[in-house]
Backbone as a printed PyTorch tensor [residue, N CA C, xyz], in Angstrom:
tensor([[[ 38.3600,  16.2660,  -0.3580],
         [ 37.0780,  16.8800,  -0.5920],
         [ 36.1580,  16.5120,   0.5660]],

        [[ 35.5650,  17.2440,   0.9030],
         [ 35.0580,  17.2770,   1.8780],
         [ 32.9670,  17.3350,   1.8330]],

        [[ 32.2710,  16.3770,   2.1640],
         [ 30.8920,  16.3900,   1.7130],
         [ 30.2790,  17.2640,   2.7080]],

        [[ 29.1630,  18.0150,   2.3760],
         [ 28.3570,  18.9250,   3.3830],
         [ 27.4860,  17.8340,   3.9800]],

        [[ 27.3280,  18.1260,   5.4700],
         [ 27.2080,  17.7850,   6.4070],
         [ 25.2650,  17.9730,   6.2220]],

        [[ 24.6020,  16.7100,   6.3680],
         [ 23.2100,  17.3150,   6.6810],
         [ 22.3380,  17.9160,   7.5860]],

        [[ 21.9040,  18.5350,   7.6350],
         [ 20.9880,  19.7550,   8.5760],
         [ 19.9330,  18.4060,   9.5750]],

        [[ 20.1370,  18.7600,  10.5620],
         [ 18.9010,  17.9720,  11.3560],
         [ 18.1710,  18.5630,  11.2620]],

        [[ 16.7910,  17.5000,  11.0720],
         [ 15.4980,  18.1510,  11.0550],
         [ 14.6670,  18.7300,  11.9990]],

        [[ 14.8260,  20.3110,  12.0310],
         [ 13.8010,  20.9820,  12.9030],
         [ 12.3570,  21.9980,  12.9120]],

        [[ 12.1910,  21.5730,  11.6840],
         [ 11.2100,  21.8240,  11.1240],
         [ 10.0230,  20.4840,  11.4530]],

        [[  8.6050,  20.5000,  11.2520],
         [  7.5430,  19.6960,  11.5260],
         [  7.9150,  18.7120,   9.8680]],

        [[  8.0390,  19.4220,   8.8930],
         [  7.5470,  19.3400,   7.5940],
         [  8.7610,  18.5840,   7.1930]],

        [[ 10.1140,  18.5410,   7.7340],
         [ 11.4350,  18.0890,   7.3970],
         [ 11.6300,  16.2920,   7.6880]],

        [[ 10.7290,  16.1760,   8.7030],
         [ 10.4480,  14.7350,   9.3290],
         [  9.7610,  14.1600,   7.8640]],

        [[ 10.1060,  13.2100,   7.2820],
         [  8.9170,  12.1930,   6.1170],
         [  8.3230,  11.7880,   7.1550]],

        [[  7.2230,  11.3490,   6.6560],
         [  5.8170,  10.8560,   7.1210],
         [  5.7210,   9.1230,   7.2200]],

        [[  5.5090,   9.0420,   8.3530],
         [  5.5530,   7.5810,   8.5140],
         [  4.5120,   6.2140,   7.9650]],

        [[  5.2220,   5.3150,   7.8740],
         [  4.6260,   4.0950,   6.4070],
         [  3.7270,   3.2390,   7.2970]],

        [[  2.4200,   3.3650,   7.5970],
         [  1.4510,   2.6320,   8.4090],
         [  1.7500,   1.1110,   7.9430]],

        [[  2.6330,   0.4760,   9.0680],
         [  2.8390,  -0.8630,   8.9890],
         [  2.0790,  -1.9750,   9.0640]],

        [[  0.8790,  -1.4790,  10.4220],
         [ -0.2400,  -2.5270,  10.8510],
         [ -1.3740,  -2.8390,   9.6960]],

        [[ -1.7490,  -4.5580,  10.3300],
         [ -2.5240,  -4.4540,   9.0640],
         [ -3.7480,  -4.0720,   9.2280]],

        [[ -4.4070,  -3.9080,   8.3390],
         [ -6.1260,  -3.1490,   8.8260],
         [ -7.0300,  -4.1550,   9.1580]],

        [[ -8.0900,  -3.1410,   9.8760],
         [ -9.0270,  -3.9340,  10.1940],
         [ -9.4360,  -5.1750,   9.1750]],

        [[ -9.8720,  -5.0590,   7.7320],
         [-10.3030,  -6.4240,   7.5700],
         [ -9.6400,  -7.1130,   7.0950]],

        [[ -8.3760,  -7.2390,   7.3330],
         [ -7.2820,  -8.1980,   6.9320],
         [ -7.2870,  -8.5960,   8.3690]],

        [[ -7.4220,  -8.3150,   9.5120],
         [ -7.6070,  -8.7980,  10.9400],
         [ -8.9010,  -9.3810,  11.0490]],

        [[ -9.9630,  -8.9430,  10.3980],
         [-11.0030, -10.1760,  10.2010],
         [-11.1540, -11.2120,   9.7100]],

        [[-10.1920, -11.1050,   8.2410],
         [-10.1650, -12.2330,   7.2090],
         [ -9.5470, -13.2560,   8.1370]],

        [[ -8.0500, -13.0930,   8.8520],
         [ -7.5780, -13.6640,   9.4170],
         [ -7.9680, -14.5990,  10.5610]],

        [[ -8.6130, -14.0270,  11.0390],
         [ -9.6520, -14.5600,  12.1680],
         [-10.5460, -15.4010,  11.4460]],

        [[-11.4500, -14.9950,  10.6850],
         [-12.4350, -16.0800,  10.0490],
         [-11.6450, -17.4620,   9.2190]],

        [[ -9.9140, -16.8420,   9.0370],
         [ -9.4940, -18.5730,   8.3670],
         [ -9.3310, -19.1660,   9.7920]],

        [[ -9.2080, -18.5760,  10.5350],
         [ -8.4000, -19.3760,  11.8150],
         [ -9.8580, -20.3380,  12.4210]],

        [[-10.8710, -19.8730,  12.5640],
         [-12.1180, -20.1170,  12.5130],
         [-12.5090, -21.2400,  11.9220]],

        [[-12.0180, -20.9840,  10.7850],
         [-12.1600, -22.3930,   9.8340],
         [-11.6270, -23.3810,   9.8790]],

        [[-10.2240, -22.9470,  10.4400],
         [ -9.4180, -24.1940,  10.1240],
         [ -9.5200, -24.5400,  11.6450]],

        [[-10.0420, -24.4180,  12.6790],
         [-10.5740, -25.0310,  13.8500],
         [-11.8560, -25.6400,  13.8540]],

        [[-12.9160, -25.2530,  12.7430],
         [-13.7660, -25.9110,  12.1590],
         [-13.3320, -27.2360,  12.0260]],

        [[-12.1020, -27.7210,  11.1320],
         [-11.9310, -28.3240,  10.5200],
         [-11.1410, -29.2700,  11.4220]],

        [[-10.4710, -29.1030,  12.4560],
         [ -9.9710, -29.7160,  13.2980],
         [-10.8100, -30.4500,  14.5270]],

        [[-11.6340, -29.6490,  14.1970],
         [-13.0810, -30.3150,  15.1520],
         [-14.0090, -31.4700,  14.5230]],

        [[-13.9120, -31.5640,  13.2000],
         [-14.8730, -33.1350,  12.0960],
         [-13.9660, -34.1440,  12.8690]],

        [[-13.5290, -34.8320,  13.0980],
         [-13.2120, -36.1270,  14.2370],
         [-14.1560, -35.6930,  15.4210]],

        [[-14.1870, -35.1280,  16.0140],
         [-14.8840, -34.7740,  17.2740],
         [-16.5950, -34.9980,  17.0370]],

        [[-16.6990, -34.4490,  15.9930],
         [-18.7490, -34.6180,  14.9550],
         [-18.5970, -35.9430,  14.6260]],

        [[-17.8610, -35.9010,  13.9880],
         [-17.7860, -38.0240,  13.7800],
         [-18.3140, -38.5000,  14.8330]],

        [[-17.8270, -39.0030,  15.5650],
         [-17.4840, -39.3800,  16.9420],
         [-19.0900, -39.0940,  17.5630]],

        [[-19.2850, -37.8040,  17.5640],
         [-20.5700, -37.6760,  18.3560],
         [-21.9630, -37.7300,  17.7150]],

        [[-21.3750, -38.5260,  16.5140],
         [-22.4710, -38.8660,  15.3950],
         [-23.1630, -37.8930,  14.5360]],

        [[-22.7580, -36.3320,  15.0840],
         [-23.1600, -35.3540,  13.6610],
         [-23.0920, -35.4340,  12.6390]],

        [[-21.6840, -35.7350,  12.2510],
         [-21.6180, -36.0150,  10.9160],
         [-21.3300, -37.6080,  10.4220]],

        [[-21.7180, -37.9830,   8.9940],
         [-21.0140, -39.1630,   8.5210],
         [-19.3510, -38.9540,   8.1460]],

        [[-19.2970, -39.9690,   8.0550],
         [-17.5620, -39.5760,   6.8490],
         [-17.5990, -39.1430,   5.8330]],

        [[-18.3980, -39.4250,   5.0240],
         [-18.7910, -38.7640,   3.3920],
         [-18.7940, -37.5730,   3.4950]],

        [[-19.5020, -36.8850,   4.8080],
         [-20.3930, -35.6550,   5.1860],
         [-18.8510, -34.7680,   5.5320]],

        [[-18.5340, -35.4230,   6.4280],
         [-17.0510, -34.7650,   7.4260],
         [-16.0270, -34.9870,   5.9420]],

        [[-15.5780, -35.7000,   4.8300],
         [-14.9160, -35.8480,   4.0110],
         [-15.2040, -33.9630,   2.8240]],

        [[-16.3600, -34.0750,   2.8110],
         [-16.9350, -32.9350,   1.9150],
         [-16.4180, -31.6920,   2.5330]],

        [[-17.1270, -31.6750,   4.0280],
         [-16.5770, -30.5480,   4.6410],
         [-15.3030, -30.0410,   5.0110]],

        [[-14.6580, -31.1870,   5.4280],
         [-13.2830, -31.0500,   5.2830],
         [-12.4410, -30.5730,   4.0960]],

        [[-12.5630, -30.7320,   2.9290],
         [-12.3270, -30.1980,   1.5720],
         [-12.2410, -28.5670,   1.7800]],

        [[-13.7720, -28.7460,   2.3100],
         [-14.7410, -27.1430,   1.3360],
         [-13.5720, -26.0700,   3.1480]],

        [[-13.8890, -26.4420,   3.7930],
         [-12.8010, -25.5900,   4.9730],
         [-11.6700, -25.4800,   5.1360]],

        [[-11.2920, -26.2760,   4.2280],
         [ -9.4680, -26.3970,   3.7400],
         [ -9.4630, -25.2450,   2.9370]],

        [[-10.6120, -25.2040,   1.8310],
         [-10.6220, -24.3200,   0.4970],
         [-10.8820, -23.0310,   0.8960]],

        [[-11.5270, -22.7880,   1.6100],
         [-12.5470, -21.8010,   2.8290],
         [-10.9960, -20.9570,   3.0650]],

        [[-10.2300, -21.7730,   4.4520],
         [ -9.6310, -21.1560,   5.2310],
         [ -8.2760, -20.7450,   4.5650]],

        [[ -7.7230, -21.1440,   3.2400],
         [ -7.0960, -21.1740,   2.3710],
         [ -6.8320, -19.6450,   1.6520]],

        [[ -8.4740, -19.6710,   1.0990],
         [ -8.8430, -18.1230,   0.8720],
         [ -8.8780, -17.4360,   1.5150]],

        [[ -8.8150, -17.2080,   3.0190],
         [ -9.7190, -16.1430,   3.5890],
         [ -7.9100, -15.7280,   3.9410]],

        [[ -6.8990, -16.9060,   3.9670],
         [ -5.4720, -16.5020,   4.5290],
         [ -4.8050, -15.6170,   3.2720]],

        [[ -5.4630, -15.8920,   1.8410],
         [ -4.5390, -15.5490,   0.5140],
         [ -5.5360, -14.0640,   0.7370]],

        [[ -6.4430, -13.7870,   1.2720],
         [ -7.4460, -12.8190,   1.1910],
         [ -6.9080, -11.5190,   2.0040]],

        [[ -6.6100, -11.7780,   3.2140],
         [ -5.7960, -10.9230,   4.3730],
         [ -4.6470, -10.5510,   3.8520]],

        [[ -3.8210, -11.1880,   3.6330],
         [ -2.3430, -10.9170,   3.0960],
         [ -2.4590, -10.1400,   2.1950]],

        [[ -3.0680, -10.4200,   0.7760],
         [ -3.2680,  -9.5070,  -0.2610],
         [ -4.0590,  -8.0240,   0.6060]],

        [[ -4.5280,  -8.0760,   0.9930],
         [ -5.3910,  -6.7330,   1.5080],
         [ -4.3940,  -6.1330,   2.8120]],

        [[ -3.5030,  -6.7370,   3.3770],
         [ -2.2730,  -5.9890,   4.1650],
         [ -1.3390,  -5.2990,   3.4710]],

        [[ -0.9620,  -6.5240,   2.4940],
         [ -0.2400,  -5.8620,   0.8290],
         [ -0.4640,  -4.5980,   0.5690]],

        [[ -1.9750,  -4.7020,   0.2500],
         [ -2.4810,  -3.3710,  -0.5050],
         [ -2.3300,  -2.4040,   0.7740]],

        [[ -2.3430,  -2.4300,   1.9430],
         [ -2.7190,  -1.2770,   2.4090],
         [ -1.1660,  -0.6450,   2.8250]],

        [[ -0.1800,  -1.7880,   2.9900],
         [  1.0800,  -1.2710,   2.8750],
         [  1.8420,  -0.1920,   1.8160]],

        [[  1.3660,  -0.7560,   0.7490],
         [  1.5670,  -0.1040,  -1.0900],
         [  0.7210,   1.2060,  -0.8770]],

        [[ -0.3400,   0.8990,  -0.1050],
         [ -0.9690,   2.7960,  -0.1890],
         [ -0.3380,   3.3350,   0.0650]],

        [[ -0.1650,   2.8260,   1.6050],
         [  0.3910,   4.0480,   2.6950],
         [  1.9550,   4.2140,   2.2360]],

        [[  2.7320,   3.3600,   1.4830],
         [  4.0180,   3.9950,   1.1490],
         [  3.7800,   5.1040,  -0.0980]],

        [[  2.8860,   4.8230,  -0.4510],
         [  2.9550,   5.6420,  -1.5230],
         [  2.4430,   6.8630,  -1.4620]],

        [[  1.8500,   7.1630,  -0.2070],
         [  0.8700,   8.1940,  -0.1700],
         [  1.9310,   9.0420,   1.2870]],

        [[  2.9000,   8.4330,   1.8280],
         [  4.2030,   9.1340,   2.5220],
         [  4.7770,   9.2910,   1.5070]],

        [[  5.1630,   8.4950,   0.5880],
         [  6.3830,   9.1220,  -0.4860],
         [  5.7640,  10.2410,  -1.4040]],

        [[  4.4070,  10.6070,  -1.1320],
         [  3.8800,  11.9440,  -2.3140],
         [  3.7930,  13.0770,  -1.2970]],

        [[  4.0690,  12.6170,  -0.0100],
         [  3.6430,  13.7610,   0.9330],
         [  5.1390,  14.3900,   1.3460]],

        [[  6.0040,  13.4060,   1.1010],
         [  7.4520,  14.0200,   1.6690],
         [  7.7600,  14.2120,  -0.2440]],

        [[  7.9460,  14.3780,  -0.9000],
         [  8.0290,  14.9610,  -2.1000],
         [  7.3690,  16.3150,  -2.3670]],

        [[  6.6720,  16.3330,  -1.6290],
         [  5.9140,  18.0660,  -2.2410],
         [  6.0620,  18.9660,  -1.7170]],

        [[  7.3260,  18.6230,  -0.6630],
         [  8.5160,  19.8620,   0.3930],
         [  9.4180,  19.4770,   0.2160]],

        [[ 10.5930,  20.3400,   0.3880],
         [ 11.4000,  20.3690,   1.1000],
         [ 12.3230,  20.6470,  -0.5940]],

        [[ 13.8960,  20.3240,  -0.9590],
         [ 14.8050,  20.6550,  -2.0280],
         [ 14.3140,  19.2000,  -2.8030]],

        [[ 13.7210,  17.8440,  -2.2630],
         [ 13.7940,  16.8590,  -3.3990],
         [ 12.4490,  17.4860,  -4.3450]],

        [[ 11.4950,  18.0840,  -3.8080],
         [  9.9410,  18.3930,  -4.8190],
         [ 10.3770,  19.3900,  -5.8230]],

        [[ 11.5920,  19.6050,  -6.1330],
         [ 11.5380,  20.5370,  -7.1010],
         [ 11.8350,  21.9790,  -6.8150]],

        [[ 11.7220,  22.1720,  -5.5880],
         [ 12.0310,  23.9780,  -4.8090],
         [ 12.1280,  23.3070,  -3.4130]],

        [[ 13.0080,  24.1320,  -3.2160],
         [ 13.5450,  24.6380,  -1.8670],
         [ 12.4490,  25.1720,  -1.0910]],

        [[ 12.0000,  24.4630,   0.3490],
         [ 11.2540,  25.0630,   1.1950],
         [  9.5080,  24.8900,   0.4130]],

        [[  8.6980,  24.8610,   1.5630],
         [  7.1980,  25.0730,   1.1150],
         [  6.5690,  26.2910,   1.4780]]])
């Protein structure tokens, strides 16, 4: 038995629509503002030192920019997530509403 052979696509409409991989702009901000932070945070020895801060002071802050840069990394990811889950989903409704899988042959 012999399987039929598939047709290359030469049609515009025969191509599926491609799954926007990059992440968006504010998941490229979030990202940046943890990185921000957590160089914040690598810098309290350096404020010590030059007497800005106390230890109590640099102890607090250190916490709260751990917690800071923590979120802003669980913040980006989830929002790359989401924009991945759109865009597949919004190619998989656009290559469904042509072609023999939408139900008819041809648009």
């Amino acid at each position: 038995m012999s399987l039929p052979l598939r047709p290359s696509p030469t049609r515009h409409h025969d191509t599926p629509p491609a799954v926007d991989n990059d992440p968006p702009m504010r998941s490229k901000v979030s990202g940046a503002l943890a990185v921000v932070a957590c160089a914040a945070c690598c810098a309290l020895p350096l404020l010590i030192a030059a007497g800005v801060l106390t230890t109590a002071g640099a102890a607090i802050a250190e916490r709260t920019l751990l917690a800071v840069s923590a979120g802003l990394v669980v913040a980006a990811l989830g929002m790359w997530w989401l924009h991945r889950r759109r865009s597949a989903r919004r190619a998989a409704a656009a290559s469904a509403g042509c072609g023999c899988g939408g139900g008819g042959c041809g648009c």
